[in-house]
N, C-alpha and C positions, 0 to 999 in steps of 0.2 A: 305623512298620510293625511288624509282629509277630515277635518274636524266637524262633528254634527255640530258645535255649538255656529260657526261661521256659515254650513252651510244652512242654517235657522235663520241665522241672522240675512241669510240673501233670501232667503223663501219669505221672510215677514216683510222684510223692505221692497222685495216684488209685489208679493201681492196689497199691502199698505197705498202705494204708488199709484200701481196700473189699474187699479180700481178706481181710486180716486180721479183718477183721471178720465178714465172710461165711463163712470158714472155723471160726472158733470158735460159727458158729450152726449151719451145714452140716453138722458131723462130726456133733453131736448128732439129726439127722435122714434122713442121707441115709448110704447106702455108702460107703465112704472115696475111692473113686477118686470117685464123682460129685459128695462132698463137695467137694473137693480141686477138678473143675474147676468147679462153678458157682458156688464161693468168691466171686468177684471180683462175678457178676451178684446173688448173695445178699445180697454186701456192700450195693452201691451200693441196690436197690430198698428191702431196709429202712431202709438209714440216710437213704436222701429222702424214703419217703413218711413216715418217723413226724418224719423233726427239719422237716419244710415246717409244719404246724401249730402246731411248738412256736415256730419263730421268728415265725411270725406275730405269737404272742403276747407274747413278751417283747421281739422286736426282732429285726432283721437285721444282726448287728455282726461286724465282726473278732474283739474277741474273744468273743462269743460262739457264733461255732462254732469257735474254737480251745479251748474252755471243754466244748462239746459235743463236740469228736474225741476228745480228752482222757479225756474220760467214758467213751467209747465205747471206747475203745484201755483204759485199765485193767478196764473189764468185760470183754472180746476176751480178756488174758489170763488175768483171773482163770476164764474159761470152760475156756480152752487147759490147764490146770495141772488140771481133772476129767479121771477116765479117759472115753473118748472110747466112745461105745456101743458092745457087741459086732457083728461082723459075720461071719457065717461063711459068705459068698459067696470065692469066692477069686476076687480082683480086681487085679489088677495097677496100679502107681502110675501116672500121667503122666509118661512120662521127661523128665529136663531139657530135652532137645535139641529137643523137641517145644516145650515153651513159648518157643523161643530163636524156633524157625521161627514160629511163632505172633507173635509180637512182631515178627518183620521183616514180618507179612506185614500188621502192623496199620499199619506205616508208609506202605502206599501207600494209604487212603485219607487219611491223616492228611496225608500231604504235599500231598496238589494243595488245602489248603485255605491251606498255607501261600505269601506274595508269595515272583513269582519276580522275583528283580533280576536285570535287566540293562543294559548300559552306558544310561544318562540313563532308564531308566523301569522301570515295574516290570508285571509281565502277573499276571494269575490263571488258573487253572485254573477249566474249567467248573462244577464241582461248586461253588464258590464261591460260587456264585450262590443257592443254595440254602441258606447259612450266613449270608445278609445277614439273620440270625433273631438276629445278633449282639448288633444293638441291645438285644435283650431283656438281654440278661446283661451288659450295662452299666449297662443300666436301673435292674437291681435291685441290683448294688452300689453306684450311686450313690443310688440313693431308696428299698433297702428293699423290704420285703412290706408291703401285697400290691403285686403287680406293677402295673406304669401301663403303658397302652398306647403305645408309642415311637413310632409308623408316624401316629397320627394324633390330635390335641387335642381334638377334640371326641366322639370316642366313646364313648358309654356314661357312667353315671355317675363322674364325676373320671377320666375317659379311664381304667378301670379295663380290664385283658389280658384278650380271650375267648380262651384259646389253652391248649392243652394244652404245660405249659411244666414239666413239672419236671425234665426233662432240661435244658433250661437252665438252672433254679433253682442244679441239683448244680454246673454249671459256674460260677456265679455263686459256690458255696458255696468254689470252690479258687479264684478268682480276687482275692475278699474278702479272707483273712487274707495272699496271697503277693503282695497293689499290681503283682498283671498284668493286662494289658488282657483285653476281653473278647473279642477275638479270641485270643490266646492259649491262652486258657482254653478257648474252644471246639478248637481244635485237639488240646490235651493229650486233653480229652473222646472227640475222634473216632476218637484212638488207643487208649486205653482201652477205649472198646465194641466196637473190633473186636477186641481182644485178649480182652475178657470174653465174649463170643461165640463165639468161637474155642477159649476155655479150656471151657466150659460142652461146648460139642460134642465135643471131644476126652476126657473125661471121661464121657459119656455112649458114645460109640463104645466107649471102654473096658471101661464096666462090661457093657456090653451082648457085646460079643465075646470077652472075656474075656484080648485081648491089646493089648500096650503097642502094636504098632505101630498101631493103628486109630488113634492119635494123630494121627501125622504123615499120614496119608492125610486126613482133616479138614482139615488146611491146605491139601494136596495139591487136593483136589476145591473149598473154599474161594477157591480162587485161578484156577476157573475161570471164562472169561467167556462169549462167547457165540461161537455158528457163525456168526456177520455177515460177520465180516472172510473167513472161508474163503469164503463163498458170493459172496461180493461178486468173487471170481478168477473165478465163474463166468457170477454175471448183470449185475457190473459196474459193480456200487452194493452201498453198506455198507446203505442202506436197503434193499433187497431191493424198492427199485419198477418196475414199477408191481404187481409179483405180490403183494408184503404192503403194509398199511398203515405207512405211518411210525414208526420208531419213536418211542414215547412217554415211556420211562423205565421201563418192563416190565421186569425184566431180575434176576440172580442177586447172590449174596452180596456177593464184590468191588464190583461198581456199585453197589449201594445203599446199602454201607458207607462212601462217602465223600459220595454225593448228600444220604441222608435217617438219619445214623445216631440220632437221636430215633426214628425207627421200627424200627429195627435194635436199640436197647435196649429195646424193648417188646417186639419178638418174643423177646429171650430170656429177656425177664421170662414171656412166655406158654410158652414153651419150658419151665422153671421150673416155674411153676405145673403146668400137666398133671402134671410128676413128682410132684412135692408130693401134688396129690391122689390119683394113684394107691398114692404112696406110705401115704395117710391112711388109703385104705381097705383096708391093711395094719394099720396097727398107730396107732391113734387117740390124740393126744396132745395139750395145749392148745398147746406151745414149735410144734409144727407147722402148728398149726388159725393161730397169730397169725401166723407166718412167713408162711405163704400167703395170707395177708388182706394183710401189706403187700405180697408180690409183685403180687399183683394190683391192688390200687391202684396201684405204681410203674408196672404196665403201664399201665392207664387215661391215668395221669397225663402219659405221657410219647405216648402214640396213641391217638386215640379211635378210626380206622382197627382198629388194630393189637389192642390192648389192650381194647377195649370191645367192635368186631360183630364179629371175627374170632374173641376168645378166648368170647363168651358162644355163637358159633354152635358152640364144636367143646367147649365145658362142657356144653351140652345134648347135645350128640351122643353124648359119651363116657358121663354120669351112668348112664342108663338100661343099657348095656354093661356096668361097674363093679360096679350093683347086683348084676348076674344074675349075675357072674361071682367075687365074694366069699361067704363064707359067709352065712348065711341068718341067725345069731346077732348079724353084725356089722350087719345091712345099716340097722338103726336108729338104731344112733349115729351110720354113714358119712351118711346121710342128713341128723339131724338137724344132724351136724357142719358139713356142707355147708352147709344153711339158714341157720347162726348165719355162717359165714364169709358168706355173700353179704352178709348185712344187714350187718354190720359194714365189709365192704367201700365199700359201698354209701353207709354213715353218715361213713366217711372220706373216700371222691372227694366226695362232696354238693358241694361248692363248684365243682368243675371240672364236675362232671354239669350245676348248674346255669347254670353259664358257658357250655358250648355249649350248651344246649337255650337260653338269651336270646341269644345270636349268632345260632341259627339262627331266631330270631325276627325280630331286628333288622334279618337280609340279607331276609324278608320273601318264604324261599322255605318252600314248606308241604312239600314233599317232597327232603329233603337227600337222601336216599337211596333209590335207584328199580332197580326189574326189569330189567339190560339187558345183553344177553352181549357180551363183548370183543370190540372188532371186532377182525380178524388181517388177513384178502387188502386185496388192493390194488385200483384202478382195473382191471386185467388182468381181471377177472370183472365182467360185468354186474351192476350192482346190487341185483336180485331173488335171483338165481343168487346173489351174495356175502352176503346175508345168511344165505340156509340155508347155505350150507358155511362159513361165522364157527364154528358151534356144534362143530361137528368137529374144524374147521381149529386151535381153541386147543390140544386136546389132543395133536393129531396136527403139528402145524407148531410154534406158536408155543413150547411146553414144550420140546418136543425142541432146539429151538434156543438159546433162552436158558437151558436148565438143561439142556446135553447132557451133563455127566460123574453126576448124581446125580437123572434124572428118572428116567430109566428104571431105571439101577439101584438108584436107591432106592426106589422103587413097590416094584420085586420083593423086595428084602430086605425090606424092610413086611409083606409077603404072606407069602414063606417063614416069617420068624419069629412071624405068627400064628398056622400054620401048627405050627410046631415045639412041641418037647416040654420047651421053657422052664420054670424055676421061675418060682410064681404070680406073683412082683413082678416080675421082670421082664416076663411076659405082659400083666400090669396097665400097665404102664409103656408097652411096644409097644401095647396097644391103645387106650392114651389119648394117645398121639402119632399113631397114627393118626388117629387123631378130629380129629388138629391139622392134620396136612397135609393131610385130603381138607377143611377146612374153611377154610383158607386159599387153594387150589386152586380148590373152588367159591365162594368169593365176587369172588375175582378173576374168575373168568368168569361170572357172572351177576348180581352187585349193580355199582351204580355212584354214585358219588358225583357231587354237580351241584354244589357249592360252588364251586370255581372251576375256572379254565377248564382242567385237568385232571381225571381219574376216579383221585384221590388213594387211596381204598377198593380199584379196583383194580389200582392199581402197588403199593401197601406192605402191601395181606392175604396176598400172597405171600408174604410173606420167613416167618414162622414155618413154613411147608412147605418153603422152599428149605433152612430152616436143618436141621428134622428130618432130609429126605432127603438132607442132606450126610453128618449120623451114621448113619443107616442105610446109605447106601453103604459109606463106611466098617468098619461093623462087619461088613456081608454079606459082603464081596469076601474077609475073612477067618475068619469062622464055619460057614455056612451049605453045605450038601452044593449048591448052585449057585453057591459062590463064585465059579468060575471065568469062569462066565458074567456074574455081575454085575462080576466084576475088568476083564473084558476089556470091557464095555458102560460101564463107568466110565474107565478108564483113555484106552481110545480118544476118548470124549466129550472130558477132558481135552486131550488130544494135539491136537485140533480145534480144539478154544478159544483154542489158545494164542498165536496170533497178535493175536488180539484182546486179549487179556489183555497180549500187551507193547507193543498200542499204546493201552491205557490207562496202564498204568504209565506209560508214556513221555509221554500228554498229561498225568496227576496231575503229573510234575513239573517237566515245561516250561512247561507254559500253554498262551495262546492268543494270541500276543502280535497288540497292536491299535495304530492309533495311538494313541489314547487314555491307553497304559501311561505316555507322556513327561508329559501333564499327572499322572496319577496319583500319580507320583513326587514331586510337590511341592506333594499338598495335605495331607500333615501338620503343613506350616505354619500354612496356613490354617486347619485345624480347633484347632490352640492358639491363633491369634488371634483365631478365633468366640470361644472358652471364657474368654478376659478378659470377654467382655461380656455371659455368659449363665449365669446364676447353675444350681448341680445341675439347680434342676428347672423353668429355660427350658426352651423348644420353641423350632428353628430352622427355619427356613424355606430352602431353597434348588433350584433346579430339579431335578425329578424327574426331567427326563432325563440327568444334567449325569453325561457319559460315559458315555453309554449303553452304547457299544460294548465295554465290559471282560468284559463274561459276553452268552449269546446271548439275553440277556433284558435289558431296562434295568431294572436294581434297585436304581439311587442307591446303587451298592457303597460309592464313597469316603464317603459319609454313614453309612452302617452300620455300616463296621468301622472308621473314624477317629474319626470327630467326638464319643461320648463326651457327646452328648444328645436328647434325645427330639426327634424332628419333627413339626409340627403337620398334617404332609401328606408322605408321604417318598416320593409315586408308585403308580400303579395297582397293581403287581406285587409289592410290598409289603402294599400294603390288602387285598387281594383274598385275603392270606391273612391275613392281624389285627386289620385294622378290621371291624367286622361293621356294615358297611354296604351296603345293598340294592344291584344291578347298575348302576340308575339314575341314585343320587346318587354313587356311587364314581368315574364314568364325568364325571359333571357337574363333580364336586370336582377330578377329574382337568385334563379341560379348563381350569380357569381358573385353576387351576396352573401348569400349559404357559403359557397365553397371557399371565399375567405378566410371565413370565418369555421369552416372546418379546418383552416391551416394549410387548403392547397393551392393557396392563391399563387397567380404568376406575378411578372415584373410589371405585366400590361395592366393586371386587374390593380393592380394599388396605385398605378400610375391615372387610370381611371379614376376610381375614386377621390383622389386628390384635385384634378384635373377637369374633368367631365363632368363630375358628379356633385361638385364643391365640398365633399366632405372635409370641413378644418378640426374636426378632431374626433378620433375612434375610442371606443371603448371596451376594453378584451378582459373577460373573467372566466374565473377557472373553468365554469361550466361550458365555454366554447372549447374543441377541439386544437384552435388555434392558439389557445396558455402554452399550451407543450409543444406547439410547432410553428413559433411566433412567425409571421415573415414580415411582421413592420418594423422586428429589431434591428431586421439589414436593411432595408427600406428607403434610399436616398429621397422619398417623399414626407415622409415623418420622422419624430425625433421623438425620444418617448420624455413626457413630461412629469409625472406622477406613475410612482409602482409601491402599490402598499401591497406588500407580502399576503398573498392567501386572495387575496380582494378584487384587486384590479390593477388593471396597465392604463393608462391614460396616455396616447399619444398625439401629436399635433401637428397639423400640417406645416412643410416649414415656409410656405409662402403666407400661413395664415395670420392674424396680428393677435398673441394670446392673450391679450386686455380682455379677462373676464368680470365676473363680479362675483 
């Protein structure tokens, strides 16, 4: 199981690193307080998207990204030891205590990824379910760049990853030199981005309001969750049925930073960038023109959601603003500055751009992304009647509820400070964040994504708007001649939330406890006794349902964060988001998965498996159907290798080579 002390040990060497690093590129670019907080997000987006192509090339090794931090850390200093730009905004630091709060507040997504032990089993926490993305970051510390696809053996050429992965790669990149598992590593990660998220908008509140305490209100409005839990005193469900639709995964900062924080480190890479460029078309520089190329690619790279149609909808939106609203002498180099950043951008994601545009080829749907506004009401309204009041109902119900401390008053501080009689860069700054959150705002409610059986585009475009209008609350309720009003429309929203907010804390770090937890508890045996007989880069075979019940989805958890090797099939709910397989065959593949492993397998399907599928070694325990009606005993494609009574079957392909480890 995954140890807090290891995964500490990656959260303090993350954020130690990518700060440092981020900071000595930052000061030279940005304000000192804004330096100061998007250090950490500055750090981590340069130093993944440029060293992802260099290890490509020379290799993915231990010591060569201790060889590369190295590098990285003596250039950091020798940056630190130049005088640091002038700046004669008078801007107040990040006080310590703010970063303290910040850090505990990073802990509660970071915990419900970690197992909860209790007496004879162990439970997970919902969000978990969502980090069964682990496999990837085992994947590649054990086999390397470029990434293999974990979830399924026969996908794409040499089962190569369609999957926007360099948030995991980063995590791969601390798990590699420190011999922690990749569960680990992803949890230190999940702590990190909300602390670099956290740090970024506290820093921004700052510069922007021109006081320390905007800091600690960041966290403050950060930590709020949704009005569910209140409303729910009143119509009696957390769901708010039959009046709203179900909830989906819709929702604010706190929730999404432990569900999908990949998407959360994109939105503050877009967060970022906007500054960047409004910053550019201030004062035009190459250190800034490259910095903002790799922010945006770490965005891309990390959310094609997030990072790609959300950051290119609110870069059009703002360019044309920018222009008109800098001098007339600059507006040619801001421009052509721009131009040169796109394509180089552009020249660097090329491999992930072309990884999903062949995925979205491969699933064989010709419209990933389509026209279609968020549903919000429930069954309670007639179906005709609930479509027209949908288009209302998001701005007017749905926002208000899951972003009640910072929708409202952060709209209005957005407005006010257009409004106001701001110096040019910070106006520039406010009106290129607006461009971010009306653009994350409208795509959640009018684009939708058809990839799986979520509208992924409209649960994660949000977050770069929740995350602005976290620092614009923040900064209004203390700046702005309607701070009062935005204080009290903030604070109250908080006060509301908060019920909710401590009955999330409270499931992140209990779980969900199942029966299933008592078997869970004793297959990390099993997954060291698969690994004697399946060499780094076997594929294992075992049922995709096999304890289902641990998260509200069957994701083959224990396969994902134990077992430490790629699967030649690891279940629908896995596939559907990394194999790029059409609805048809994923569904088909699915099925004869299952009935294997119920025991009704034919001669074809095991001959498949072996053959088609590259499964070199399967996995059969009592809980499958198939203990009592084995059919790889007779099997002339396997040989059974390992049978501990009560436990497991281990069998192995016979063309496979069983040099495990």
């Amino acid at each position: 199981m995954a140890s807090p002390v290891n995964a500490a040990l990656c959260a303090l060497l993350a954020a130690g690193f990518w700060s440092l690093l981020g900071y000595a590129l930052s000061r030279h670019l940005l304000p000192r307080v804004l330096a100061m907080g998007a250090a950490p997000v500055v750090g981590w987006a340069a130093h993944s998207a440029a060293t992802l192509p260099i290890f490509f090339l020379i290799g993915f090794s231990p010591l060569a990204v201790v060889v590369g931090a190295a590098l990285c850390i003596a250039v950091s200093v020798a940056s630190l030891r130049l005088a640091a730009i002038s700046d004669a905004e008078v801007a107040p630091a990040i006080p310590w205590w703010a970063f303290v709060a910040a850090a505990v507040l990073a802990l509660v997504p970071a915990v419900a990824i970690l197992p909860k032990l209790a007496p004879g089993a162990v439970h997970l926490a919902d969000p978990t379910f969502d980090h069964a993305k682990i496999a990837m970051i085992d994947a590649m510390t054990r086999q390397g760049l470029p990434p293999v696809d974990p979830v399924f053996g026969a996908a794409g050429p040499h089962g190569a990853l369609f999957y926007y992965y360099l948030w995991h790669y980063s995590a791969a990149e601390l798990a590699l030199p420190l011999h922690v598992s990749g569960w680990e590593a992803d949890i230190g990660l999940t702590w990190f981005t909300a602390f670099a998220s956290l740090s970024l908008l506290m820093g921004l509140a700052g510069w922007l309001s021109k006081r320390s305490a905007a800091a600690i209100w960041v966290v403050g409005f950060a930590a709020a969750a949704s009005l569910r839990a209140v409303l729910s005193w009143i119509f009696g469900s957390y769901a708010l049925e039959p009046f709203l639709a179900p909830p989906t995964g819709f929702a604010g900062w706190l929730f999404q930073a432990a569900w999908a924080p990949q998407h959360l480190m994109s939105a503050s890479c877009v967060v970022t960038a906007m500054l960047l460029i409004a910053r550019y078309a201030q004062r035009q520089s190459v250190l800034l023109l490259l910095t903002l190329v790799l922010v945006v690619v770490a965005a891309f790279e990390s959310s094609t959601y997030v990072g790609g149609i959300t950051f290119a909808i609110a870069a059009l939106a703002a360019a044309p603003l920018l222009l008109a609203a800098i001098e007339p002498a600059r507006r040619l180099r801001f421009f052509v500055g721009m131009a040169v950043a796109a394509v180089l951008a552009i020249c660097l994601a090329a491999p992930f751009l072309n990884n999903q545009l062949m995925a979205v080829g491969a699933r064989g749907d010709n419209n990933p992304i389509v026209l279609r506004h968020f549903a919000v009401l429930g069954t309670f309204f007639p179906a005709a009647f609930r479509r027209a009041l949908d288009w209302p109902a998001y701005w007017l119900v749905l926002l208000p509820i899951e972003l009640p401390a910072t929708y409202v008053a952060g709209v209005t501080a957005l407005v006010a400070m257009l409004r106001s009689g701001a110096p040019p860069s910070e106006k520039l700054a406010t009106t290129a964040l607006a461009c971010l959150a009306a653009a994350g705002l409208l795509a959640s409610w009018l684009l939708a994504s058809t990839l799986g059986d979520n509208n992924d585009l409209g649960l994660r475009a949000v977050l770069p708007a929740a995350a602005v209008l976290i620092a614009a609350a923040a900064a209004g309720m203390l700046l702005l001649p309607r701070r009062a009003a935005i204080a009290a429309t903030a604070i109250g929203g908080l006060i509301l939330s908060l019920p909710d907010t401590a009955a999330m804390i409270r499931s992140n770090v209990d779980g969900t406890p199942t029966p299933d937890g008592a078997v869970f508890a004793q297959t990390p045996e099993l997954w060291t006794a698969m690994r004697r007989y399946a060499a780094p880069t076997a594929r294992v075979a075992n049922n995709p349902l096999f304890l289902q019940d641990l998260t509200p989805w069957p994701g083959n958890m224990s396969w994902a964060l134990l077992a430490n090797r790629s699967s030649c099939f690891a279940g629908r709910e896995l596939a559907l988001a990394l194999a790029p397989l059409s609805d048809d065959r994923r569904e088909a593949i699915n099925a004869q998965f299952v009935r294997v492993f119920d025991g009704e397998a034919t001669a074809d399907d095991l001959s498949d498996m072996a053959k088609k599928y590259a499964c070199d070694v399967v996995v059969i325990v009592p809980q499958d159907k198939a203990w009592s009606h084995d059919p790889f005993a007779s099997s002339p494609d396997y040989r059974l290798a390992d049978n501990r009574d009560g436990r497991w079957r281990i069998y192995v392909a016979v063309r496979a080579d069983p040099a495990g480890r």
